[in-house]
Every structure is written in C-alpha cells, then in structure tokens.
gemmi code that builds the backbone of each chain (N, CA, C; Angstrom):
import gemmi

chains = {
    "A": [
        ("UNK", (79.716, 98.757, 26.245), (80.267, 98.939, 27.624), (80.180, 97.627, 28.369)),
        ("UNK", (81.067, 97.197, 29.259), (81.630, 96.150, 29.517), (80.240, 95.593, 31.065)),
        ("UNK", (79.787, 94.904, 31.340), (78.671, 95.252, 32.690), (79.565, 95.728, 33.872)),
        ("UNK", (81.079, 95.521, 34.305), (81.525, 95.950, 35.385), (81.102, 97.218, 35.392)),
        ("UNK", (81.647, 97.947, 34.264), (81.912, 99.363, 34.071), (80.162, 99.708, 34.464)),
        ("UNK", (78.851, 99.818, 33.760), (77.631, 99.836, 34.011), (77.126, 99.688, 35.474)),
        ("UNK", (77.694, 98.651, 36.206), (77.519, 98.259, 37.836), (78.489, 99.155, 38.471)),
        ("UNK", (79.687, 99.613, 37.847), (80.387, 100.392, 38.468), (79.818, 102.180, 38.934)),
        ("UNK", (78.866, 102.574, 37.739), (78.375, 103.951, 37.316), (77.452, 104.249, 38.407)),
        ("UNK", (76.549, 102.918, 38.523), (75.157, 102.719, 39.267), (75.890, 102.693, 41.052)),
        ("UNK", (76.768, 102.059, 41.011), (77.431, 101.633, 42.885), (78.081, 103.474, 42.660)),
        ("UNK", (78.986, 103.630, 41.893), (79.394, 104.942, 42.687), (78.460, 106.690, 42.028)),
        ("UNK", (77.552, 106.673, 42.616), (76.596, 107.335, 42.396), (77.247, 108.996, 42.451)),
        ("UNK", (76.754, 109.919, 41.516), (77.187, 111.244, 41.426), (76.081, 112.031, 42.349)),
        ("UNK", (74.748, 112.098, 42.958), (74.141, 112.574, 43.440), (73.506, 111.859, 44.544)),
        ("UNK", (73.814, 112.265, 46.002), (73.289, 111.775, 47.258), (71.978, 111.717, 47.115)),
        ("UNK", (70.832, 109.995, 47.697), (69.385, 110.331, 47.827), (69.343, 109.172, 48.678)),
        ("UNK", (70.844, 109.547, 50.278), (70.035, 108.410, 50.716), (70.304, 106.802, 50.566)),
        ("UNK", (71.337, 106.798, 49.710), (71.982, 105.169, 49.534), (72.285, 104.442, 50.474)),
        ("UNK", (72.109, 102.714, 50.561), (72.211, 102.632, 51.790), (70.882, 102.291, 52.511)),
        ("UNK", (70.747, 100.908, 52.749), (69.975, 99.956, 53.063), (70.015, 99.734, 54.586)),
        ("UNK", (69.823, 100.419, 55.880), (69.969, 100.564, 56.628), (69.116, 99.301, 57.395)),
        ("UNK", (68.223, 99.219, 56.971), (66.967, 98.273, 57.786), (67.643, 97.564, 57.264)),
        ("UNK", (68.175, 96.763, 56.158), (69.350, 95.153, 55.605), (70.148, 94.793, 56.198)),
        ("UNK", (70.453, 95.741, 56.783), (71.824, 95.544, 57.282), (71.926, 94.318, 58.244)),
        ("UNK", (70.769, 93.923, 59.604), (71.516, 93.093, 60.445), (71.345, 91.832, 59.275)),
        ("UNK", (70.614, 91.450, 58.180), (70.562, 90.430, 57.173), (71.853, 90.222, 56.521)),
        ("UNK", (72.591, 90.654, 56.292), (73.601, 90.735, 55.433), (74.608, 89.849, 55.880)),
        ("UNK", (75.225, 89.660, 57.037), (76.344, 89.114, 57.762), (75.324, 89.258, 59.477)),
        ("UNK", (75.927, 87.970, 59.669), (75.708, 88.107, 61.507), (76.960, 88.238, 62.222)),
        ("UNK", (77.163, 88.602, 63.478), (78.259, 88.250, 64.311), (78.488, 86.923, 64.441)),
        ("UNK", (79.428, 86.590, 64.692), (79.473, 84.835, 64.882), (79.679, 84.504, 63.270)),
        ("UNK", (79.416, 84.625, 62.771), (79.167, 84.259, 61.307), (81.061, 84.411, 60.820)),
        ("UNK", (81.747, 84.379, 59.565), (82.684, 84.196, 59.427), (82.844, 85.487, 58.565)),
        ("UNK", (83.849, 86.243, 58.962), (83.989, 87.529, 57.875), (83.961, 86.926, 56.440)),
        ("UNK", (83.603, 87.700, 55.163), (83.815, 87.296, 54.040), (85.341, 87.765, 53.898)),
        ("UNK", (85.808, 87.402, 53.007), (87.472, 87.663, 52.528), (87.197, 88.693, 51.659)),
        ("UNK", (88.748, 89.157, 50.805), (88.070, 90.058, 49.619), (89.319, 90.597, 49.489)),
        ("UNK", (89.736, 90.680, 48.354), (90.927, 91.439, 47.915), (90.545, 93.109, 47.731)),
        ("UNK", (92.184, 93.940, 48.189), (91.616, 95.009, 48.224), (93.634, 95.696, 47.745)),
        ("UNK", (93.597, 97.122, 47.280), (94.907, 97.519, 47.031), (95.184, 98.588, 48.564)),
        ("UNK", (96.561, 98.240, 48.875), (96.883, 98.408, 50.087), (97.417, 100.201, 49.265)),
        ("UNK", (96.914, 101.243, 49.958), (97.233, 102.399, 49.520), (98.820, 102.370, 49.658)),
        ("UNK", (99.175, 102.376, 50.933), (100.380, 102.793, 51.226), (101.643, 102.152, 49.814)),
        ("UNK", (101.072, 100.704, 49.104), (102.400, 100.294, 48.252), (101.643, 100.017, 46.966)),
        ("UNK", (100.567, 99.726, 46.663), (100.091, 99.817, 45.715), (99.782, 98.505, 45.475)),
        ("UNK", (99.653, 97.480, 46.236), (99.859, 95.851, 46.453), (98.919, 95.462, 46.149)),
        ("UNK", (97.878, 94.283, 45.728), (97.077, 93.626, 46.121), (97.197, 93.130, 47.473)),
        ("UNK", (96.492, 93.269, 48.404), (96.251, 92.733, 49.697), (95.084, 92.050, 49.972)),
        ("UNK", (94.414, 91.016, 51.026), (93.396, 90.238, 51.085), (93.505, 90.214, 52.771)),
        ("UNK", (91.870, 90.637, 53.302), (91.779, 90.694, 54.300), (92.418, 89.855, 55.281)),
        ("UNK", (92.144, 88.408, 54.834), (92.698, 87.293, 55.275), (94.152, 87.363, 55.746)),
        ("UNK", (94.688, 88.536, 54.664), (96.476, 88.159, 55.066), (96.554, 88.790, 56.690)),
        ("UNK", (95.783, 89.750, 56.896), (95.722, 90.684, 58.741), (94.817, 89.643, 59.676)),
        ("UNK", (94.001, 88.842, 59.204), (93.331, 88.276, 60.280), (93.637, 86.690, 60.667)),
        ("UNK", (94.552, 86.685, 60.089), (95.678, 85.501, 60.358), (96.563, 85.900, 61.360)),
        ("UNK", (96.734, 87.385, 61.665), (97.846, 87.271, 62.620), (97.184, 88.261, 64.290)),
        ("UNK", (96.443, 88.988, 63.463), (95.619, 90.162, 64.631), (93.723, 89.983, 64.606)),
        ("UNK", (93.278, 90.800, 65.869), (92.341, 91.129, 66.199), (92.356, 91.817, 64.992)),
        ("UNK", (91.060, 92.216, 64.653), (91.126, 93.247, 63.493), (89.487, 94.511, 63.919)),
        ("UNK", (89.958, 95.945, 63.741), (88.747, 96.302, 63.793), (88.909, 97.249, 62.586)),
        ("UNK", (88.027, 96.888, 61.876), (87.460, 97.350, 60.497), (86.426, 98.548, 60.031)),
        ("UNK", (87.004, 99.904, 60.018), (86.189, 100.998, 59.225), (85.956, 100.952, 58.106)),
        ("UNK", (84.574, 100.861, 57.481), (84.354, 101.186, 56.221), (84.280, 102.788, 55.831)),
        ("UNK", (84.528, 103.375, 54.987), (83.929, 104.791, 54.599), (84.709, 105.078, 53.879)),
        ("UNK", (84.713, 106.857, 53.284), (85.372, 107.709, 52.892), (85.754, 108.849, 53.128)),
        ("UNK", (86.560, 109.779, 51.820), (86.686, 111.364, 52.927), (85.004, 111.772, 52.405)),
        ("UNK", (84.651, 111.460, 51.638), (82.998, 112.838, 52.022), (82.164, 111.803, 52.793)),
    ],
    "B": [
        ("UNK", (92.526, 105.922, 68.589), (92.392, 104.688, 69.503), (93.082, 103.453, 69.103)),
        ("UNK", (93.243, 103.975, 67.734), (94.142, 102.730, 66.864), (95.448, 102.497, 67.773)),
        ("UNK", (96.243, 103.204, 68.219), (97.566, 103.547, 68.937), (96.958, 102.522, 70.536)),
        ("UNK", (96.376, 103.042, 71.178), (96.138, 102.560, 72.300), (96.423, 101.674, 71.994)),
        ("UNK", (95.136, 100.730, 71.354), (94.719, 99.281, 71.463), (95.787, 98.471, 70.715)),
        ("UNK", (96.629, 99.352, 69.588), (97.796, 98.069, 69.023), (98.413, 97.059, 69.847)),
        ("UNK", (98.692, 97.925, 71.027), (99.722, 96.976, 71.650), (98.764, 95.756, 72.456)),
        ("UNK", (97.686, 95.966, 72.219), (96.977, 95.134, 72.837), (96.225, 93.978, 72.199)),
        ("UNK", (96.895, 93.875, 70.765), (96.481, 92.848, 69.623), (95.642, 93.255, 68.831)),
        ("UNK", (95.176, 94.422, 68.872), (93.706, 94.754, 67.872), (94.841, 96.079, 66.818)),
        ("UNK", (94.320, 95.340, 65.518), (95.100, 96.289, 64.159), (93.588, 96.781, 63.807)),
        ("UNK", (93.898, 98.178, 63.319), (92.795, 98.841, 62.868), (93.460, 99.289, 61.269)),
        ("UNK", (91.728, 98.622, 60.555), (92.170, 98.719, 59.256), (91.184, 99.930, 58.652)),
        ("UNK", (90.970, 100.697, 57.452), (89.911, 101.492, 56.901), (89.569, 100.746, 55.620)),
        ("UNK", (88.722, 100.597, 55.384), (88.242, 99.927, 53.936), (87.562, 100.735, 53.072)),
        ("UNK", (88.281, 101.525, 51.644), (87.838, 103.011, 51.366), (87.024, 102.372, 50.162)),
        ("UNK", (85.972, 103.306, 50.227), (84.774, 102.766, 49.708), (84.195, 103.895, 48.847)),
        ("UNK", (83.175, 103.557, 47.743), (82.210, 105.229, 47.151), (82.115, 106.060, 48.239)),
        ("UNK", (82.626, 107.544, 47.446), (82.250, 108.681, 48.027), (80.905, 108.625, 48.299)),
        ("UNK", (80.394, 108.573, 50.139), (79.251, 109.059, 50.886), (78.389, 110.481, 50.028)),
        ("UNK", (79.377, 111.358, 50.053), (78.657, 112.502, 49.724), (79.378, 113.081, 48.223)),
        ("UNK", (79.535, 112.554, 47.465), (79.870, 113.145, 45.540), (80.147, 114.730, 45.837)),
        ("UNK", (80.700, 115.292, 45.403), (80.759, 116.924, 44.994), (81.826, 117.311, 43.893)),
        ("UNK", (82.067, 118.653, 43.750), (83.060, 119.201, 42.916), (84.352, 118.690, 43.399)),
        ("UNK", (84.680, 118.731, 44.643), (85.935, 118.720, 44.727), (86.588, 117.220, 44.782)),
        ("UNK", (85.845, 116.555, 45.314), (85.718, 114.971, 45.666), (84.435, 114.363, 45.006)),
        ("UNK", (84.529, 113.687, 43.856), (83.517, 113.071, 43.195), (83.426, 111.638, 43.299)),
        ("UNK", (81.916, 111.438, 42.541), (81.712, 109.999, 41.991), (83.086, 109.413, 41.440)),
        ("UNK", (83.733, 108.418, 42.030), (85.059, 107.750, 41.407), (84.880, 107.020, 39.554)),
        ("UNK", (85.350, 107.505, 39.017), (84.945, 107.113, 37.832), (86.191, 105.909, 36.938)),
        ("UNK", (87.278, 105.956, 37.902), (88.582, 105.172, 37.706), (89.235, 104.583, 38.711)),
        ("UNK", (89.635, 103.607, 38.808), (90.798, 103.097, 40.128), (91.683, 104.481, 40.025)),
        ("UNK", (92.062, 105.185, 39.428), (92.944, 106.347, 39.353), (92.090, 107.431, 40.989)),
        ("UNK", (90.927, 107.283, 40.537), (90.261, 108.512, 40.972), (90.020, 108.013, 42.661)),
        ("UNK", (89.326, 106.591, 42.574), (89.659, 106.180, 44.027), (90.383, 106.205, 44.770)),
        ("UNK", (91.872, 106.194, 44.144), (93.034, 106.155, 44.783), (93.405, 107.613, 45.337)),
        ("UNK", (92.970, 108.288, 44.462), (93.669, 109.760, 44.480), (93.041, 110.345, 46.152)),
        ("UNK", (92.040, 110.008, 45.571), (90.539, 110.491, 47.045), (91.427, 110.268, 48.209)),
        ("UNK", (91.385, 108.573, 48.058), (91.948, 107.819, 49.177), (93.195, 108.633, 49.592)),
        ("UNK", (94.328, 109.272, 49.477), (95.618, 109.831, 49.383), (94.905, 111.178, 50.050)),
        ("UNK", (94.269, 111.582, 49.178), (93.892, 113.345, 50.153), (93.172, 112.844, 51.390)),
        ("UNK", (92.438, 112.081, 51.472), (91.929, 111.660, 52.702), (92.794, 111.059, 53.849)),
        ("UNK", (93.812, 110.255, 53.266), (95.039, 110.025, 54.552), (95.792, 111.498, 54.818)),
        ("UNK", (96.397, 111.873, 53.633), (97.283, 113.705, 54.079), (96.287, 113.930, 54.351)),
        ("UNK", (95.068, 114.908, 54.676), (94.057, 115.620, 55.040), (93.853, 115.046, 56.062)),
        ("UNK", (93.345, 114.177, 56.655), (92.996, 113.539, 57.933), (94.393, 113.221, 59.175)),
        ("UNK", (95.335, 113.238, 58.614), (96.460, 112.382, 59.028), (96.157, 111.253, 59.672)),
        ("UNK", (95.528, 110.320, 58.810), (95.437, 108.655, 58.703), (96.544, 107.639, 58.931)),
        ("UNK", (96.672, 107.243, 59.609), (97.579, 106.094, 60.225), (97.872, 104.917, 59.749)),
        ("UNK", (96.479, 104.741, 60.084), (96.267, 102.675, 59.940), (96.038, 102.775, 58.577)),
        ("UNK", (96.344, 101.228, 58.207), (96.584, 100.875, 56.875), (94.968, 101.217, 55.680)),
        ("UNK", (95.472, 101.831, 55.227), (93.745, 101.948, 54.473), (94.247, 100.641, 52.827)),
        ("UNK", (92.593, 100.099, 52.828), (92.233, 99.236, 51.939), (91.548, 99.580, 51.097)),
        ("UNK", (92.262, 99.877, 49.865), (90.831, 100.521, 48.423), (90.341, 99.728, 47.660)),
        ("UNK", (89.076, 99.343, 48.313), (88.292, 98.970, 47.776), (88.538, 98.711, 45.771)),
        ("UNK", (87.888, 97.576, 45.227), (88.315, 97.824, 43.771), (86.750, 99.012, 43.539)),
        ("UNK", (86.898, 99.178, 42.041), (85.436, 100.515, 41.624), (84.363, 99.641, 41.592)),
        ("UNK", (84.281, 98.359, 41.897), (82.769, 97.380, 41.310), (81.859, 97.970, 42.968)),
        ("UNK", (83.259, 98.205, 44.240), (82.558, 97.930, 45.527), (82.400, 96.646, 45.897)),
        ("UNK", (83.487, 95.865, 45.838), (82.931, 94.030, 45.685), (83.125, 93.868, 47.580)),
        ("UNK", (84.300, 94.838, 48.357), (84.357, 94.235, 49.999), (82.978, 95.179, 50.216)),
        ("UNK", (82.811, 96.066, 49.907), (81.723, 96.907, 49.936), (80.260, 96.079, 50.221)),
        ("UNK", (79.746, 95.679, 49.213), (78.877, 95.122, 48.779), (78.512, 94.332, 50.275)),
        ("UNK", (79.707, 92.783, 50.284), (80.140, 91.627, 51.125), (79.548, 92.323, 52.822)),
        ("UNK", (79.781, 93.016, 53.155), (79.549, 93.741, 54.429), (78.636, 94.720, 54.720)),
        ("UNK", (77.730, 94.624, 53.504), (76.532, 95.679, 53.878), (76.379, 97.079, 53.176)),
        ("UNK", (77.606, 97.379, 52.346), (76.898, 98.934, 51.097), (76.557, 99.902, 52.292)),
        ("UNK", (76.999, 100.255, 53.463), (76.149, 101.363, 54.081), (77.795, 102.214, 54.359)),
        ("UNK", (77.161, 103.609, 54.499), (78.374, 104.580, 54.050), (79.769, 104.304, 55.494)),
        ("UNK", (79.418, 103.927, 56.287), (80.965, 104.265, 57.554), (80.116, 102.869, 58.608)),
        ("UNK", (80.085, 101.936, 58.365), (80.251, 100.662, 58.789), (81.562, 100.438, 60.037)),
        ("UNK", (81.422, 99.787, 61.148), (82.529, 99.256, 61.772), (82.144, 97.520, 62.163)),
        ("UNK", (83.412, 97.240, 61.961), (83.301, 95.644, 62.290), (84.265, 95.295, 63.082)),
        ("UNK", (84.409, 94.473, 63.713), (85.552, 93.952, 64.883), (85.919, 92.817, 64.499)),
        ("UNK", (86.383, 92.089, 64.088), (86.917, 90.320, 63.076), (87.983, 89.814, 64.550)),
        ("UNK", (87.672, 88.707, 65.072), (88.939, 87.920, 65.710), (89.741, 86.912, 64.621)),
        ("UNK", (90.629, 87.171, 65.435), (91.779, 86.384, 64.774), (91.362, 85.160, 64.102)),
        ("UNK", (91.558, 84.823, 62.844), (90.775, 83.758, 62.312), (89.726, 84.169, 61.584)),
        ("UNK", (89.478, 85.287, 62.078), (88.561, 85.886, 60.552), (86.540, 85.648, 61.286)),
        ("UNK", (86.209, 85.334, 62.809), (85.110, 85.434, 63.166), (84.464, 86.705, 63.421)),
        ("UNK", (83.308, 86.719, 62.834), (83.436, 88.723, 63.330), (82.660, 88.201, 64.651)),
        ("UNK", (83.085, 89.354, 65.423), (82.897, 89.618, 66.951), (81.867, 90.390, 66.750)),
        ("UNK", (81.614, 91.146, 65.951), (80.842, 92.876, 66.351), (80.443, 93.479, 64.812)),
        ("UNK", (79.537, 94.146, 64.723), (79.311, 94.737, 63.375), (78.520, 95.719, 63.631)),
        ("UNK", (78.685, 97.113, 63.208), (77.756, 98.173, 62.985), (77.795, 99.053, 62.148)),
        ("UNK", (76.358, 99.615, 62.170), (75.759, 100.356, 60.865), (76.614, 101.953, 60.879)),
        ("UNK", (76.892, 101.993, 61.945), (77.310, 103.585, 61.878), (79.075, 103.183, 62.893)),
        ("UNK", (79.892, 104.408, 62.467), (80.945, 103.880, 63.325), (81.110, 105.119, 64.499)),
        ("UNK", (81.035, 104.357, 65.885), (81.098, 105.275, 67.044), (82.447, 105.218, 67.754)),
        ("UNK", (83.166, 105.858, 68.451), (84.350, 105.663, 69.016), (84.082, 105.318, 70.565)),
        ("UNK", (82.761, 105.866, 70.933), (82.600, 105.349, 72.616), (82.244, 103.905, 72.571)),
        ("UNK", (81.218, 103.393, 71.472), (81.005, 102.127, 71.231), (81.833, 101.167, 70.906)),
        ("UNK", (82.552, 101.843, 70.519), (84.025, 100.834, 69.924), (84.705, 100.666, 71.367)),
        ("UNK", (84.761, 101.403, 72.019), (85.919, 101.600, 72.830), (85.086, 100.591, 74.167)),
        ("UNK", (83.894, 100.824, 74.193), (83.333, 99.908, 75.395), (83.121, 98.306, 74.555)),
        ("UNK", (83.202, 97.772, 73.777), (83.325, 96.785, 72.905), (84.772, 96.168, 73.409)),
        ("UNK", (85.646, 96.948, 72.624), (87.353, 96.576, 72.673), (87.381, 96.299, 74.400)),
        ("UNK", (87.116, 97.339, 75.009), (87.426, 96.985, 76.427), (87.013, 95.416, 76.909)),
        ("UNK", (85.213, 95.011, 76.840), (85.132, 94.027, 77.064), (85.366, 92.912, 76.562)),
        ("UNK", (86.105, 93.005, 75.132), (86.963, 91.650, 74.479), (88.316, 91.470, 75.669)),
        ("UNK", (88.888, 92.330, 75.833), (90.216, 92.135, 76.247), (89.713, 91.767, 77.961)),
        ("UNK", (89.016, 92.206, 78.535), (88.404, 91.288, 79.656), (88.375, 90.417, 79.503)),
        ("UNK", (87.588, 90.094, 78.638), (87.036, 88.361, 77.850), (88.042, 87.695, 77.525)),
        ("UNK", (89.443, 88.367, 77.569), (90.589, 87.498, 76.659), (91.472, 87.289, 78.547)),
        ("UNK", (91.693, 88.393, 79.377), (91.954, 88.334, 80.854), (91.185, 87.228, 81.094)),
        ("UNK", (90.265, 86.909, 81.091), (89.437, 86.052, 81.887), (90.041, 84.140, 81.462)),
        ("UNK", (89.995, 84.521, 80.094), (90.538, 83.070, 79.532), (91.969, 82.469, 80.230)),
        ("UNK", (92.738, 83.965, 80.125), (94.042, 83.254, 80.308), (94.128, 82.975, 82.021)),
        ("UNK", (93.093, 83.521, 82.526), (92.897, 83.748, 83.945), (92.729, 82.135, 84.259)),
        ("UNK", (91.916, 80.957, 83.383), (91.377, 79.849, 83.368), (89.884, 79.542, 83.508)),
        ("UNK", (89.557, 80.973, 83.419), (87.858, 80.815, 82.992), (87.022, 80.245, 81.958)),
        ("UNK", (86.352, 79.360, 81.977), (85.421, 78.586, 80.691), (84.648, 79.366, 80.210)),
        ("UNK", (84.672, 79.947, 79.104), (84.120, 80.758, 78.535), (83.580, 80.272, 77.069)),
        ("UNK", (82.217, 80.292, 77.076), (81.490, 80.273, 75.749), (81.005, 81.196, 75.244)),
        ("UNK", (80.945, 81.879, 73.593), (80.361, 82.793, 73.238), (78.477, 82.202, 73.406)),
        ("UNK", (77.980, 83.688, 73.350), (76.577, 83.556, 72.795), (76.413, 84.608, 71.969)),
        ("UNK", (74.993, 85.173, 71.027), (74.354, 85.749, 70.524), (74.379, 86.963, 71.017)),
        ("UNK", (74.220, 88.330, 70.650), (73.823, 89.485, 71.494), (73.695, 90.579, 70.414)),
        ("UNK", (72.450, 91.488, 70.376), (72.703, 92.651, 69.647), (71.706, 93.463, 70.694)),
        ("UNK", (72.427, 94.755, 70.033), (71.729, 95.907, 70.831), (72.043, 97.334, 70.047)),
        ("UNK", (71.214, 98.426, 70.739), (71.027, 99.343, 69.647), (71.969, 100.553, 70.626)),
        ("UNK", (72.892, 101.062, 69.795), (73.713, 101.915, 70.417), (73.554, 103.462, 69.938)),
        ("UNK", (73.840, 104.507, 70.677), (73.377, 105.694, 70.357), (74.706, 106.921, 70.137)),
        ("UNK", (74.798, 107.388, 69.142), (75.742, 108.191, 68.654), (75.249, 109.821, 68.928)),
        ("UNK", (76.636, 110.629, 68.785), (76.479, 111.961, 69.042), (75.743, 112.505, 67.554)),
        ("UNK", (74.768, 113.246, 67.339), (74.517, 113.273, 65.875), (74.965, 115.460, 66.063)),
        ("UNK", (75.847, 115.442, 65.357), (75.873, 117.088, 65.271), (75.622, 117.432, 63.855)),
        ("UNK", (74.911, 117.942, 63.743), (74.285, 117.972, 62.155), (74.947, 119.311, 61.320)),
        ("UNK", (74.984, 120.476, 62.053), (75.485, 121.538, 61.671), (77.411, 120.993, 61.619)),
        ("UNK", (78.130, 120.223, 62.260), (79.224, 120.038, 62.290), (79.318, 119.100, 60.920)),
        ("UNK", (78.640, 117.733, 60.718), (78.237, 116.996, 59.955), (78.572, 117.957, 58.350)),
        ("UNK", (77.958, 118.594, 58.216), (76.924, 119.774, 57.261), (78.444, 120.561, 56.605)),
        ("UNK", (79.412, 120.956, 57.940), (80.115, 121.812, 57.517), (81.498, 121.076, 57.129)),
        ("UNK", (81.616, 119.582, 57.523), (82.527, 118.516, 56.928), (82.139, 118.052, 55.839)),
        ("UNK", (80.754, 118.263, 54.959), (80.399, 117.939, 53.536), (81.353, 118.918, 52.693)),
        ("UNK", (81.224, 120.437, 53.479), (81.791, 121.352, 52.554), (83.122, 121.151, 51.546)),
        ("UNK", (83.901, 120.113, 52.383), (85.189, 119.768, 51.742), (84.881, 118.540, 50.391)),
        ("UNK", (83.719, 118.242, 50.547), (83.213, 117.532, 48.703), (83.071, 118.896, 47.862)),
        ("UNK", (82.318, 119.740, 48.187), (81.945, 120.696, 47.409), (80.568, 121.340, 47.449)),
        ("UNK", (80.142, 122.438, 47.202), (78.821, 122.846, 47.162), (77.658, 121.498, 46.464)),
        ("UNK", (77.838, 120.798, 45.796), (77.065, 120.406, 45.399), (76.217, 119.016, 46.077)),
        ("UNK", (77.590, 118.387, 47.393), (77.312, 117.701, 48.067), (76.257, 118.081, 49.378)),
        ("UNK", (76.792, 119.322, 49.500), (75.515, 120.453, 50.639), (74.162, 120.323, 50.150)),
        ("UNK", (74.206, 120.436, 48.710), (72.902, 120.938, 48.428), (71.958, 120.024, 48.429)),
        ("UNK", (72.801, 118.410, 48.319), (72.630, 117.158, 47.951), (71.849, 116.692, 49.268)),
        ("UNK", (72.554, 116.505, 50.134), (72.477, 116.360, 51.457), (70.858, 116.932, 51.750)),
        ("UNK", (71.144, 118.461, 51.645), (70.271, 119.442, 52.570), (68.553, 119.261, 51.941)),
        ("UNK", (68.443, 118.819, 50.727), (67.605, 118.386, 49.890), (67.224, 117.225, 50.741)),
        ("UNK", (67.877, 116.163, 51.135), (67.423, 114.803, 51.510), (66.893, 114.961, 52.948)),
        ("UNK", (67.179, 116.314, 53.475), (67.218, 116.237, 55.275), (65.618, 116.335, 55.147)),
        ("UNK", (65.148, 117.343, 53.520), (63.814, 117.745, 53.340), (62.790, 116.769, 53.249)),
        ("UNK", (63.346, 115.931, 52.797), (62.865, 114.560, 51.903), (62.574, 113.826, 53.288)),
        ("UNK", (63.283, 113.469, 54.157), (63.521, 112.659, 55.732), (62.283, 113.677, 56.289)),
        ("UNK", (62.558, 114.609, 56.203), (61.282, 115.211, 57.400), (59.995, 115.182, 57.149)),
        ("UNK", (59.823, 114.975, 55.456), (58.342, 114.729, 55.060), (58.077, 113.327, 55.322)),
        ("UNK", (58.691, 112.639, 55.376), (58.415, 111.013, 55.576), (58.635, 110.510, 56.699)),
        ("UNK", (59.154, 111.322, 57.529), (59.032, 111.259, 59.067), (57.654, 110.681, 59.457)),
        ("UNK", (57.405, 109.876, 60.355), (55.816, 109.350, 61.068), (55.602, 110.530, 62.153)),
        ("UNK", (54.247, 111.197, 61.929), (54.115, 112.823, 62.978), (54.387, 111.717, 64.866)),
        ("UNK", (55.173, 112.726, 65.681), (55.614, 112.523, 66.764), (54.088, 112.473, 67.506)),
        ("UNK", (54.219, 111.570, 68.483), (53.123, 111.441, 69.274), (52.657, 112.335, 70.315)),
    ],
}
model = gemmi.Model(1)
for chain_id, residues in chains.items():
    chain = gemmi.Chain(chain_id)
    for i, (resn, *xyz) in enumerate(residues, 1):
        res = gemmi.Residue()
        res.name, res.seqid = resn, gemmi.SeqId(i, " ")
        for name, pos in zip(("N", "CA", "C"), xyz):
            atom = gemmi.Atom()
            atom.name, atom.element = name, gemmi.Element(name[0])
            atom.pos, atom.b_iso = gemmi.Position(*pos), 0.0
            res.add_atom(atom)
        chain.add_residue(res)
    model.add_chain(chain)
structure = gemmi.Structure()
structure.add_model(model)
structure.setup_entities()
C-alpha cells in the first residue's frame, strides 16, 4: 500500500473520538500571516482550482467542514 | 450572508473536508469518488450556493489551516488572512465583515490606517439536542459515536467550583 493511501485511512477516520486539536490551533497559522495556497477540485466543474486563483481578485471568507 | 456581502467584495468559499461525524449513510471517504459524492448531497441537501472546494483524500488544505472539523477564515485580497476561527459562527462573522468594510470606508475616506495584532474569544449558540438530531442524517452509528464522547468529555471535565 502506497503511504498516501495509509495517511489517507488514518486522516479520514471511520469512528468519532474527538479529532481535532483544538488547543493547536492559534499555532498553526496567525492572522497577519499569509494564507497557505493549495489546490483543491472545484465541485461545480470538476476542475483543478487553487485558492490563489479567488484571492487575486476578492475578499475571501473561507468555511472549512462537511455535511456530518 | 454569502448574498449580502458579495456585492460588497467578500466571495464566500466552503472547503469540503473528512466527514466530522462517519456513519452509515455518509461515511469515512475512502475514494475521491466518495468525497465528491458527499460533497454533491451536501450542496442538493443544504441548497449550497457558494463555490465549494474538495479538498484532495490526503486532507493536504485541511491539514495547512488547522485539521479542526468547521474552521472559518477571512483571507484579503492578496491572500493575507484577516481573521481565523476554530468554530464557524454567523454573528461573529457578520460583526467581523461589518468592521472590515468600515475599515475599507475609512481608507477611501483618507484615513491612515495601520493594521495591528488582536485575538479574542468569541461565544457561539451551542444547541446540543439540535446538534444531536443533524448527526442523524450520517446515520445511527455517528449518534452513538458522538453520544459516547459527550460521556468521555464529562468524565474529564475539571469538577465546577
């Protein structure tokens, strides 16, 4: 098995206990600090998209999550 | 709020990430197939607007911004983040957005304006029974998941003074 696939099993976890580093969090990124970039697939066309391409032209406010 | 504030320069994006709560009906993503699919019932089901971003399965924007389940961030143009939080609130957002666009009135007004530093701890509506009954749509197994951990939180609770 390939390590993505292995890091992939472990990040999307089948049983809730709590994931999620809450006290890390202000460590991770500061305000002021520079967003990281990051390629991502745009649902609506199926595209590769990169944050960068929206914050070149707009304010941006950014939800992370899911539906559960 | 996405609607309001467009016309006012702020694009609201979603960045879809591991299922928070795993169940039968909505699981652990085990394929870009399966992420995607989620992602799709979650725009029809929600009637989702703004552009959603799926994440690849490693979690790599995930990771970059902190791994915590419903994150909000505010980025100015140019890619500086303005704002970052652990949980996402809509009154907090909304008193945030308001005082950027002051802050942006004020500039064009000819005010000298320098950023500084600032954090502070903001307080959300917590409805737990509402919470509880929006798991249901993962599946029984995400309830049970959950309701197990609320057990786990209350034993490790520090006793109230």
């Amino acid at each position: 098995m390939s390590e993505n696939v292995l890091q992939s099993d472990e990040y999307n976890f089948r049983i809730f206990s709590g994931q999620g580093d809450f006290e890390g969090f202000p460590s991770v990124l500061r305000a002021g600090q520079g967003a990281p970039d990051f390629s991502a697939t745009l649902l609506e066309t199926g595209q590769p998209v990169r944050l960068s391409d929206y914050w070149r032209q707009w304010d941006l406010v950014v939800e992370f999550g899911s539906f559960t | 709020m996405a609607r309001t504030y467009a016309d006012r320069g702020f694009l609201f994006l979603f960045v879809y990430v591991r299922e928070a709560h795993p169940g039968e009906h909505y699981g652990a993503h085990r394929t870009m197939e399966d992420k995607l699919a989620c992602a799709r019932a979650f725009r029809e089901q929600l009637a989702i607007e703004r552009p959603i971003l799926v994440d690849d399965l490693q979690g790599t924007a995930h990771r970059l911004y902190g791994l915590l389940p419903n994150m909000t961030y505010v980025i100015a143009r140019g890619g500086r983040v303005l704002f970052r939080s652990d949980w996402t609130d809509p009154p907090t957002l909304e008193l945030l957005l308001n005082y950027y666009l002051n802050t942006r009135q004020q500039r064009r007004a000819g005010a000298r304006l320098t950023p500084f530093y600032a954090e502070f701890i903001s307080y959300r509506v917590n409805d737990r029974q509402q919470f509880i009954e929006r798991l249901k749509i993962a599946g029984p197994q995400a309830v049970d998941d959950y309701l197990h951990m609320v057990q786990i939180w209350a034993q490790q609770a520090p006793p109230e003074e």
